[in-house]
C-alpha positions in Angstrom: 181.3 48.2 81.8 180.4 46.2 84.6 184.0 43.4 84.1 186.3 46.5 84.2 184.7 47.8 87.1 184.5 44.9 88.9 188.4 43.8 87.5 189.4 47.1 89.4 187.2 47.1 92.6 189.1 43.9 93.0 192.5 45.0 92.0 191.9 47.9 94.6 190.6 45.2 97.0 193.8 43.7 96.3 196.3 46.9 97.0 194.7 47.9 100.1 194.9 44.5 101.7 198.7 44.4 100.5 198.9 48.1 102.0 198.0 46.9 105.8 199.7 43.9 105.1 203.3 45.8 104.7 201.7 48.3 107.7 201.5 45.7 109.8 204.8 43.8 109.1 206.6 47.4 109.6 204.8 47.9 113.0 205.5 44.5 114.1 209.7 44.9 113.4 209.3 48.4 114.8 207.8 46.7 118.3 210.7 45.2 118.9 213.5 47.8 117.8 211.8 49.9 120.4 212.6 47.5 123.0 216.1 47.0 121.6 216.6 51.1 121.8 215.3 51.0 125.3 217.4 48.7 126.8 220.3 49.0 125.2 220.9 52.6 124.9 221.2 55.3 128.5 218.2 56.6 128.8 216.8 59.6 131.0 213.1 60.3 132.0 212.6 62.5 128.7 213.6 59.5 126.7 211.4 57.1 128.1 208.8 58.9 128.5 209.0 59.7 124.4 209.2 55.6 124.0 206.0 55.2 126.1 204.3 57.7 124.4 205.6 56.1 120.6 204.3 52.6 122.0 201.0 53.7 122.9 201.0 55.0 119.2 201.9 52.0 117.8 199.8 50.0 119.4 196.6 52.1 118.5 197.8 52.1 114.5 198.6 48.2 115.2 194.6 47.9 116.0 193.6 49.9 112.9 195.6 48.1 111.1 194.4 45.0 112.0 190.9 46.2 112.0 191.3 47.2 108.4 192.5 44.1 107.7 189.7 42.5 109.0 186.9 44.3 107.4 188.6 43.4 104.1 188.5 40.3 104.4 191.1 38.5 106.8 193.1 35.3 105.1 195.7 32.8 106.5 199.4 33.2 105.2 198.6 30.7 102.7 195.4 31.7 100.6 194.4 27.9 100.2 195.1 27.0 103.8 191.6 27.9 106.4 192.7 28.5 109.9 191.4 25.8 112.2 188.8 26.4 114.5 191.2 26.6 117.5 194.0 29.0 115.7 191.1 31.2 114.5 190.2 31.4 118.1 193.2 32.3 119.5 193.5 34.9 116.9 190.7 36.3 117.7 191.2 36.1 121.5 194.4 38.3 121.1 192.5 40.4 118.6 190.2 41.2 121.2 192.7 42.2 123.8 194.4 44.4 121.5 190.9 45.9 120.9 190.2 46.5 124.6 193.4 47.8 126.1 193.8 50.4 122.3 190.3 51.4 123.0 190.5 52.5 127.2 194.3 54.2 126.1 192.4 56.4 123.4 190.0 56.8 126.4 192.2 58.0 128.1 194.6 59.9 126.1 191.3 61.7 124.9 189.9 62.2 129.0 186.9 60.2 128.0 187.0 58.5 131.2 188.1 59.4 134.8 191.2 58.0 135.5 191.1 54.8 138.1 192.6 51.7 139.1 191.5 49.7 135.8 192.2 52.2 133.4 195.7 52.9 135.1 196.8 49.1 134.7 195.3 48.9 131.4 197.3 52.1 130.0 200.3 50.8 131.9 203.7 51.1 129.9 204.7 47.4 130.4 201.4 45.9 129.5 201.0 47.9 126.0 204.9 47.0 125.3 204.4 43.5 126.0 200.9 43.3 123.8 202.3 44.6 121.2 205.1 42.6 121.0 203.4 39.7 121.6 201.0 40.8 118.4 203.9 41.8 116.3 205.6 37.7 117.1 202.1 36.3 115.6 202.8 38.6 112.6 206.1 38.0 111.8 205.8 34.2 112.4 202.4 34.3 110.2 205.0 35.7 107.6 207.6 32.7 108.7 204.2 30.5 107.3 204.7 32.0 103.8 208.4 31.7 103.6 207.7 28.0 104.6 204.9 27.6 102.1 207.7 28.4 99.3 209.3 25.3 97.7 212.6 26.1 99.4 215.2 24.1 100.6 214.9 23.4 104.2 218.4 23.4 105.1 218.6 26.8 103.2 216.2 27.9 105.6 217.9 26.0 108.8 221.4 27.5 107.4 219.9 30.7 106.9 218.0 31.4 109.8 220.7 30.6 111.9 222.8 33.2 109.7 220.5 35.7 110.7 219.6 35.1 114.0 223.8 35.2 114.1 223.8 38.7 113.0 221.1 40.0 115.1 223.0 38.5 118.2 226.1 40.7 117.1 224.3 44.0 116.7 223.0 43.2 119.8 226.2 42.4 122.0 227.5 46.1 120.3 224.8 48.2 122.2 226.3 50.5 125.0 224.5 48.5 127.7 225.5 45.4 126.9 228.9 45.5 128.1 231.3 47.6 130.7 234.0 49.1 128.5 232.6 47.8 124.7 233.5 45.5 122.4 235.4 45.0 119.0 233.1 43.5 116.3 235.0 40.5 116.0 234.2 39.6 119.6 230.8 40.0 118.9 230.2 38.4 116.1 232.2 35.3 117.4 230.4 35.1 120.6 227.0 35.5 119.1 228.1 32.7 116.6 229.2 31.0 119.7 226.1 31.3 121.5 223.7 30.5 118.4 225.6 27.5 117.7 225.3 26.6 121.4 229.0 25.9 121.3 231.1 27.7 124.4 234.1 29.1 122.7 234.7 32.6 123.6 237.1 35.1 122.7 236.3 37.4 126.2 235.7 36.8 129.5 232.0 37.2 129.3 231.6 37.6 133.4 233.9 40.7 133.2 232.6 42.2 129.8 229.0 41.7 129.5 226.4 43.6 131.8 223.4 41.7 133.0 221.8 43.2 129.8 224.7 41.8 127.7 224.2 38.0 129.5 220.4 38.2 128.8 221.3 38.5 125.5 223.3 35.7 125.3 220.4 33.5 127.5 218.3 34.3 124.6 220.4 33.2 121.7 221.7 30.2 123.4 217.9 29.3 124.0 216.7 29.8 120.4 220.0 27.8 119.3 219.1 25.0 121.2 215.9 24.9 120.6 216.3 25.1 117.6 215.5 28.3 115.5 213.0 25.8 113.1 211.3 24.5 116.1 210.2 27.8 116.8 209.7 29.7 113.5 207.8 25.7 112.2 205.1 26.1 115.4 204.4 29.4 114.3 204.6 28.7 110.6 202.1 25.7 111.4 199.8 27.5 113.4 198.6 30.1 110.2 199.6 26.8 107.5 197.1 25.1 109.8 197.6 21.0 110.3 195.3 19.9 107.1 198.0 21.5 104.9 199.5 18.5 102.8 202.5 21.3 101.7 202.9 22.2 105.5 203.1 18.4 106.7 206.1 17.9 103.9 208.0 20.9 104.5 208.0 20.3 108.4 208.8 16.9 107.9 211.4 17.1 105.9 213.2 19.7 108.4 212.3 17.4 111.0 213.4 14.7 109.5 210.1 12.9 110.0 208.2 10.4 107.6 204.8 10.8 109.6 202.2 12.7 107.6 200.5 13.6 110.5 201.0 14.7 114.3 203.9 17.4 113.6 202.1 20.1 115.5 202.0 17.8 118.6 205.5 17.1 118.3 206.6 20.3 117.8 204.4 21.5 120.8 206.3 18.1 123.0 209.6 19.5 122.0 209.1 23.4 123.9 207.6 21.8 126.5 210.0 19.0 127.5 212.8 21.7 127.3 211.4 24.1 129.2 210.2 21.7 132.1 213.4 20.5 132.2 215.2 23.8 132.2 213.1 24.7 134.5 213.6 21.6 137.1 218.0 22.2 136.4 217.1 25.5 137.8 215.4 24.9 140.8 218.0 22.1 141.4 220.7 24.6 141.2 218.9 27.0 143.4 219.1 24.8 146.2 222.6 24.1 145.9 224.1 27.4 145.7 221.3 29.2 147.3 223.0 31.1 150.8 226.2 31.1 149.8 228.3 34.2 150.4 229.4 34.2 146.5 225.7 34.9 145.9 224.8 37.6 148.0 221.5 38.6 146.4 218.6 36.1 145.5 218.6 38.0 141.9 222.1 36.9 141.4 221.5 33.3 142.5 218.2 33.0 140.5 220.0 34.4 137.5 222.8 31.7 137.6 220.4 28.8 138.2 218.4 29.8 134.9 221.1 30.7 133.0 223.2 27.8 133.7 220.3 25.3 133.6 219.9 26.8 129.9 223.2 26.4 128.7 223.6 23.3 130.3 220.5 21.4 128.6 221.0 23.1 125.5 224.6 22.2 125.6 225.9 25.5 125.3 229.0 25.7 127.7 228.6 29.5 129.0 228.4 30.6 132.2 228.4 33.2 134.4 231.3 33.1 136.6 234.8 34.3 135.6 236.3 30.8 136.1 233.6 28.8 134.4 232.6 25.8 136.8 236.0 26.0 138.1 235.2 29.4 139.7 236.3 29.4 143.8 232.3 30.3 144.0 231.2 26.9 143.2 234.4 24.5 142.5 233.9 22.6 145.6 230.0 22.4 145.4 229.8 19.0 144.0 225.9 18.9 143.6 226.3 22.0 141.2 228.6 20.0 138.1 226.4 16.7 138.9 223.4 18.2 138.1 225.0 20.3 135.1 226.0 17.0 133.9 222.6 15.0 134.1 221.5 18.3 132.4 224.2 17.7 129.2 222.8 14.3 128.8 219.2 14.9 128.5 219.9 17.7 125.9 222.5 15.1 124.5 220.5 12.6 123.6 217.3 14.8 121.6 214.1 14.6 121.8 213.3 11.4 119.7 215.1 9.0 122.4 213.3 11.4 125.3 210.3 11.1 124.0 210.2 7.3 123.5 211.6 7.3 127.1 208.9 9.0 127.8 206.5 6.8 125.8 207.8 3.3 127.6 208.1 4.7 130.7 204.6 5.5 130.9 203.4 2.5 129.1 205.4 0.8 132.3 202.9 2.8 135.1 200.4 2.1 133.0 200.9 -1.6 133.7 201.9 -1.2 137.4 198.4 0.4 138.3 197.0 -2.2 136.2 198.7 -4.8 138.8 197.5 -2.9 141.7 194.0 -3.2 140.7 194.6 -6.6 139.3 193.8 -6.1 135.9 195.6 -8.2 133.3 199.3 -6.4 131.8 199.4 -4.8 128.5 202.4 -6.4 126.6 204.2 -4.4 123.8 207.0 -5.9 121.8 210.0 -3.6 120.7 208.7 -1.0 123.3 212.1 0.7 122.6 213.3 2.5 118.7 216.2 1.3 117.2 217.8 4.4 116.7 216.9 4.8 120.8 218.9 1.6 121.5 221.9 3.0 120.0 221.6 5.7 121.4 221.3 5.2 124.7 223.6 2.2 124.6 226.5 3.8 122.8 226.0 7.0 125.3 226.2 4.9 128.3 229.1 3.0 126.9 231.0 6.2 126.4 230.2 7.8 129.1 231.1 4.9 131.6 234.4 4.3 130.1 235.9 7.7 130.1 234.6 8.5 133.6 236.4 5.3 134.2 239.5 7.0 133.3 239.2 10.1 134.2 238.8 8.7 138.2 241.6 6.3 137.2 244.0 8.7 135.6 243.5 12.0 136.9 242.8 11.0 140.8 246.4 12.8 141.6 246.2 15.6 139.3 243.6 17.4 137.9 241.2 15.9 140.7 243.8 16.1 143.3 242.4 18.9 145.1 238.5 17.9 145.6 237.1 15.8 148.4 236.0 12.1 147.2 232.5 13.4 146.3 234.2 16.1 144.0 236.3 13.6 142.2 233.7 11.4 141.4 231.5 14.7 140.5 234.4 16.4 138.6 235.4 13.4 136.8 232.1 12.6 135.0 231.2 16.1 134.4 235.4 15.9 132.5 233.4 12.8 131.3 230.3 14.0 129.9 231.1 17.2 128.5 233.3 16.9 125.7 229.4 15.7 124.6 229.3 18.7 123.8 228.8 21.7 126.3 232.0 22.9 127.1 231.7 23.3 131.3 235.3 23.2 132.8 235.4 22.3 136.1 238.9 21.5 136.9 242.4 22.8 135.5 242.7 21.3 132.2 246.6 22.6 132.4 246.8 19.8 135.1 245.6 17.2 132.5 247.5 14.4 131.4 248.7 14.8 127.8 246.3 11.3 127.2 243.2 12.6 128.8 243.7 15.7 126.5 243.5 13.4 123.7 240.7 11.4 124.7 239.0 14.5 125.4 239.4 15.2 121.7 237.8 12.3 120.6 234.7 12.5 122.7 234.4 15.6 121.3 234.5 14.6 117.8 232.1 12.3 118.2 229.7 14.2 120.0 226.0 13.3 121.1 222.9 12.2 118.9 221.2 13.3 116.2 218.2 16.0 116.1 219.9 16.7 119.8 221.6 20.2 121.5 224.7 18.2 120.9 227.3 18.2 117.8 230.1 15.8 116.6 229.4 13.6 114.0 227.3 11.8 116.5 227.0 8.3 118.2 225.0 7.1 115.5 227.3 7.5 113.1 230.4 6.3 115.4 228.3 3.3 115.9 227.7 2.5 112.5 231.3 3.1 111.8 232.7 0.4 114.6 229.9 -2.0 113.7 231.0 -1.9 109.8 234.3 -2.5 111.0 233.5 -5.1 113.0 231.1 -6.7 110.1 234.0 -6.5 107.5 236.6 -8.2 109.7 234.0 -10.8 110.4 232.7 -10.8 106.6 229.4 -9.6 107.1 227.4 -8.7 104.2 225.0 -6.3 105.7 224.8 -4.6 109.4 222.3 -5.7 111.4 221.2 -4.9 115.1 218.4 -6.7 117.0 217.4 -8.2 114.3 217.0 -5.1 112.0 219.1 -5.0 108.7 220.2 -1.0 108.8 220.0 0.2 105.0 223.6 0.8 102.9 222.0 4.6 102.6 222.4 5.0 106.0 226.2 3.5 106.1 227.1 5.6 103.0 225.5 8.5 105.0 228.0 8.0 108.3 230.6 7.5 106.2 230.1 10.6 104.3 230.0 12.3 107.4 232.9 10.9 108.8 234.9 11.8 105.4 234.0 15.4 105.2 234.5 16.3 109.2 237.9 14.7 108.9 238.6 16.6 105.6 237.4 20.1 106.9 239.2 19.6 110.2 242.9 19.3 108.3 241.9 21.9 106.4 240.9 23.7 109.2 244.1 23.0 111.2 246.1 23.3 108.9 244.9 27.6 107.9 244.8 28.1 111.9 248.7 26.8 111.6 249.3 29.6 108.7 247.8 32.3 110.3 248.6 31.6 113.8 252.7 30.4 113.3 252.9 30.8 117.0 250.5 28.9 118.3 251.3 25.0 119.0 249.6 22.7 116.1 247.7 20.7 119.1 246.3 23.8 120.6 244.9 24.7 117.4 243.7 21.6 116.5 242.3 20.7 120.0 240.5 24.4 119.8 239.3 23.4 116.2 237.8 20.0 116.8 235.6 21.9 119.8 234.5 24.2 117.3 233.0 21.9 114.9 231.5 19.5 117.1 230.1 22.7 119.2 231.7 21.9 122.4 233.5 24.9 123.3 236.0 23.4 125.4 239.4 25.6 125.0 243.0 25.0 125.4 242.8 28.9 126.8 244.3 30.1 123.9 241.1 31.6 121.8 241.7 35.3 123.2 244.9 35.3 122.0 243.8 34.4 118.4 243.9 37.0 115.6 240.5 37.9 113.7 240.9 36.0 110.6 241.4 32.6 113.0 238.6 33.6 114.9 236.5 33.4 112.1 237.6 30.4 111.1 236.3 29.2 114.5 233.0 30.9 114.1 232.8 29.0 110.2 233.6 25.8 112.0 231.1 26.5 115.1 228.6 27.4 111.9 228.8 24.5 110.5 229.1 21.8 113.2 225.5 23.3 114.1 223.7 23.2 111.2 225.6 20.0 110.3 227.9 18.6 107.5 225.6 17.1 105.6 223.0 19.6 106.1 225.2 22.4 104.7 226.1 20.5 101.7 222.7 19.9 100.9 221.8 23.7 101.2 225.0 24.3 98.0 224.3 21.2 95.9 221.0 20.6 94.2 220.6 16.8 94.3 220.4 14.5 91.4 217.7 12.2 90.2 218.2 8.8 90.9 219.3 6.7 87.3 217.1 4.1 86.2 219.8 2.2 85.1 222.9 0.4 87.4 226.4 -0.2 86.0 228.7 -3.4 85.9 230.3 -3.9 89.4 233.9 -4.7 89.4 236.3 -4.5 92.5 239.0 -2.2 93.6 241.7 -3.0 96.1 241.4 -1.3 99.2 244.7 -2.9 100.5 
């Protein structure tokens, strides 16, 4: 008699933790609904006074819930995964501050205390909305962990979540107070695809359609594109996985593309804090330049445009505020504001590997000058800089340094005609650097020349570097490409670069990627030729090659589009984020490697 009773205590054990555990996860997408209803909808006094009192509800069940859980016995996402000591204490830490604000709102709901200046902060509207939704994040992203637990595919889960988070955007941009006058579905879904993919393209004038509300929105989804929606939902997922998780380590690393067992947390943690510092420095920067004038009457306003544009700058978004883009009247002739949106495009344009071993030497180099100071002997390292750094940065300056070249040279009299010296030289490397890939237009690009249309073109098909803000096939693979070239006219057997021999897998990799852009923009092309006969082939093509490499340059004809070639931008703006071969890789199941090679014989290739 005992095994059946005990077989069913523990069955029943079982249901009731299951029970909170689906109570929990409903409270937690309810938290933020609320929000969603609240600002996105009119509301009166009655209204809001409903929400407040339907928060401080939920946030008392939240803490039962959670305190229920608890007293059954509280496990990670992973059953065979123990929180570490420092993620055991932060959940507990938040625990108990659920604990104490729940407890003084029951106080007070229930006059067990006199009301005072403690209680009435603690029972405050904005500080229960904000703890719960800071409870019901740790939930949902201790639910992320088991979804990354899964043997899954990662770039199922890349391409997915960015589906999603695409979605959500939409539904979004719909509510009443997210825009003036409203807005077709298409519209939405293309600008939240636009903004996700941290491309530019947009099928509205987003100063004179979206509210403040409605631009917030759009702040958030280009922030969470750039970032990268696995950076965020991976710290999360890692937090409950915890770091001693041999499953966790692999799954990160393979969406990070990382063959170090070890250390993912701290990367992960390097990543949101680099961004946001410099974010937050392109912000102040821009502050100060546009701070006073007229254009920007109110220090909201101007504060508002700094972050926002300091966002979709780094992240390499394109977006921006202002009617005219950067080649608004308000700040065309401010030539501090597209120099520092520029320096802003490279550092999200070259990703956080090269950043970080920037980071790495240059502190290894103050390191060594306070050693001189106190005349202790240098620390040498060899190779202080990555290989995949050196091409980087080499083949960025390279680009970048040419077609500013030509852009001063060739568009001096036209589309930089009507700046002051500083202006050219500001106007023509932003022209310069962002086809790489944000999308700001700072000058008339109907003044262009029909050549610096077409160079344009190219910069943006080739794009910035990998595990960056930036899309294109990247410099990488452009470099591999000219060096194979190179190395076959010269009859070079391999590809080597400062002394390092870079693998055939690699090669075959660019050149896959170079094959199937190529392939999907003529396809691409040529269906926006079918269902857009009046349209001019080069505007199409020009408006899809910014799509895929998530540029969002326009040759201002993308309002006047139809819906079914608007969503063969969004596909294309889809794709060039998650990546080519990424997306493949989600639809094919890879084969096992053959133990076995066949006969070589030649082919003639000309």
């Amino acid at each position: 008699m005992k095994q059946p009773a005990g077989r069913f205590l523990r069955h029943l054990h079982q249901w009731a933790l299951r029970l909170v555990g689906v109570l929990i996860l409903l409270i937690s997408i309810a938290a933020p609904l609320g929000v969603v209803y609240m600002f996105g909808f009119p509301q009166t006094p009655l209204t809001l006074r409903y929400l407040e009192t339907g928060y401080q509800g939920l946030l008392i069940l939240m803490w039962l819930a959670l305190t229920l859980r608890v007293l059954l016995g509280d496990r990670s996402a992973d059953g065979n995964v123990r929180l570490g000591r420092r993620n055991r204490t932060i959940l507990i830490g938040a625990y108990a501050a659920l604990t104490l604000i729940a407890i003084f709102n029951l106080a007070l709901r229930h006059r067990w205390l006199a009301p005072d200046a403690f209680l009435d902060t603690v029972s405050a509207p904005w500080l229960i909305i904000a703890t719960l939704l800071i409870v019901s994040f740790l939930e949902l992203a201790r639910a992320v962990s088991g979804i990354l637990s899964r043997r899954v595919n990662p770039s199922s889960i890349l391409a997915g979540s960015f589906l999603l988070i695409i979605f959500i955007g939409s539904g979004l941009l719909m509510l009443p107070n997210c825009t003036y006058r409203g807005l077709a579905y298409a519209d939405s879904l293309f600008t939240a695809a636009s903004a996700v993919c941290v491309t530019g393209l947009s099928t509205v004038n987003m100063a004179e359609t979206f509210t403040v509300t409605g631009q917030v929105v759009i702040l958030i989804l280009i922030q969470i594109g750039g970032l990268g929606i696995m950076t965020i939902t991976s710290f999360f997922g890692l937090f409950f996985m915890g770091q001693t998780s041999l499953r966790s380590q692999l799954r990160l690393g393979d969406l990070f593309s990382s063959d170090k067992m070890g250390g993912l947390g701290k990367t992960l943690v390097k990543i949101i804090v680099v961004t946001f510092s410099v974010e937050a420095l392109g912000a102040v920067l821009l502050y100060g330049v546009v701070d006073g004038r007229p254009e920007f009457a109110s220090g909201g306003r101007t504060l508002f445009f700094s972050v926002f544009h300091s966002v979709s700058a780094f992240c390499n978004a394109g977006f921006s505020t202002l009617p005219g883009n950067l080649y608004d009247p308000a700040v065309r002739h401010l030539w501090g504001v597209p120099a520092i949106v520029s320096w802003l495009v490279i550092c999200g344009g070259i990703g956080f590997p090269i950043f970080s071993n920037f980071l790495s030497v240059a502190g290894r180099k103050a390191g060594n000058i306070v050693r001189f100071i106190r005349r202790r002997p240098l620390v040498r390292r060899p190779r202080q800089w990555s290989l995949n750094s050196y091409i980087v940065l080499k083949t960025t300056a390279i680009l970048i340094a040419g077609a500013w070249g030509y852009m001063l040279v060739a568009e001096w009299n036209h589309s930089l005609a009507e700046f002051s010296f500083m202006g050219k030289l500001s106007q023509g490397f932003l022209a310069a650097v962002t086809p790489r890939t944000a999308g700001f237009n700072g000058v008339d690009m109907q003044r262009m020349l029909p050549a610096t249309l077409v160079l344009t073109t190219v910069l943006m098909w080739i794009g910035g570097a990998p595990q960056s803000t930036a899309g294109g096939i990247k410099v990488t693979t452009f470099y591999l490409m000219m060096k194979n070239v190179a190395g076959t006219i010269r009859g070079d057997s391999a590809i080597n670069v400062r002394k390092r021999e870079i693998p055939a897998s690699s090669v075959r990799r660019a050149f896959a990627v170079i094959g199937v852009s190529s392939g999907i923009l003529v396809a691409a092309v040529a269906l926006l030729a079918f269902l857009e006969p009046g349209q001019r082939t080069a505007d199409l093509a020009f408006e899809a090659v910014s799509a895929l490499s998530t540029v969002g340059l326009g040759s201002g004809h993308t309002p006047e589009l139809g819906t079914a070639a608007k969503m063969v931008l969004a596909v294309l703006m889809f794709v060039g984020r998650i990546g080519i071969i990424g997306i493949l890789m989600a639809v094919i199941k890879p084969q096992p490697d053959r133990p076995y090679t066949y006969p070589q014989e030649d082919i003639l290739i000309n």
